[in-house]
C-alpha positions, 0 to 999 in steps of 0.5 A: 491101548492107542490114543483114541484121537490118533485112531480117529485123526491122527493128524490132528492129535500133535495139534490139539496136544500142542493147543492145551500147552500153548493155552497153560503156559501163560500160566508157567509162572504161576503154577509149580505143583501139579496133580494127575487124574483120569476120569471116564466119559461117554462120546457120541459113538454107540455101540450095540449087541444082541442081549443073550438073556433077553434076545433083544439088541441093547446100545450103550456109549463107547466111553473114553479116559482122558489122563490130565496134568493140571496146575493145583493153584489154578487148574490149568490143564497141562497135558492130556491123553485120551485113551479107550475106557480099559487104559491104565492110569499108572502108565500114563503118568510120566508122559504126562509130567514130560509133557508138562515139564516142557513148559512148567517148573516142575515142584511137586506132583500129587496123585491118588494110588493108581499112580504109586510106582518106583518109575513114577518116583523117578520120572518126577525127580527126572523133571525136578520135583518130588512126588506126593501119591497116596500109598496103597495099604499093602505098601511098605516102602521094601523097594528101596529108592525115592519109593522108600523116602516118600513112604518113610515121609507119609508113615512119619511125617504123615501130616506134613505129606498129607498137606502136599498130597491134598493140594490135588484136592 
């Protein structure tokens, strides 16, 4: 999926991601532990079909994704995307924590199980910091890597991972 404001203007996508950055970092001494969220909004735009079962025409909002970083402590935002409404979360996430990373020390990073992936891990440990995602209830931590370790963490120190995870909250 594309960036819906580079489809727009993609001109002034460069800027506006680079006035988010400039407008957190003030804040770079502060902030070390970081947690990443989509949520979905309607824009100004409509879009309108004829109702098959009706035969009537029916209009609803284009609805967007907006993908953030944002500091725990003071929910600056870091880094955002702004992709259509069927964008993936997961592969949203390494951007973001690069991003973020340009201006922040990266200490910890907290995201809900969208999120768990083996690249994830990495991209976070790549920025120097340590990743604290919810894991699915299928996860078993077989994957091996920096996966495994933060699985081993939450299934027996789960209070202890849980005191990271929920700085997201």
């Amino acid at each position: 999926s594309s960036d819906v404001c580079s489809s727009d203007l993609p001109s002034f996508t460069p800027i506006l991601k680079a006035l988010i950055a400039k407008s957190a970092a003030p804040l770079k001494s502060v902030e070390t532990q970081f947690a990443i969220d989509s949520s979905g909004f309607g824009s100004n735009k409509f879009e309108t079909w004829i109702d098959a079962k009706y035969g009537c025409p029916r209009r609803k909002a284009v609805w967007v994704k907006a993908h953030i970083c944002c500091g725990t402590r003071t929910n600056i935002v870091t880094a955002v995307r702004i992709l259509d409404k069927d964008s993936a979360d997961s592969p949203q996430f390494a951007p973001l924590v690069k991003e973020t990373a340009n201006e922040f020390t990266i200490g910890e990073v907290s995201a809900d199980k969208a999120y768990t992936g083996v690249a994830n891990f990495e991209a976070v440990a790549a920025c120097g910091g340590e990743f604290f995602p919810a894991f699915k209830s299928n996860a078993t931590g077989g994957v091996g890597g920096l996966f495994q370790k933060m699985f081993h963490y939450f299934q027996y120190k789960r209070d202890e991972f849980l005191r990271h995870y929920h700085q997201r909250s």
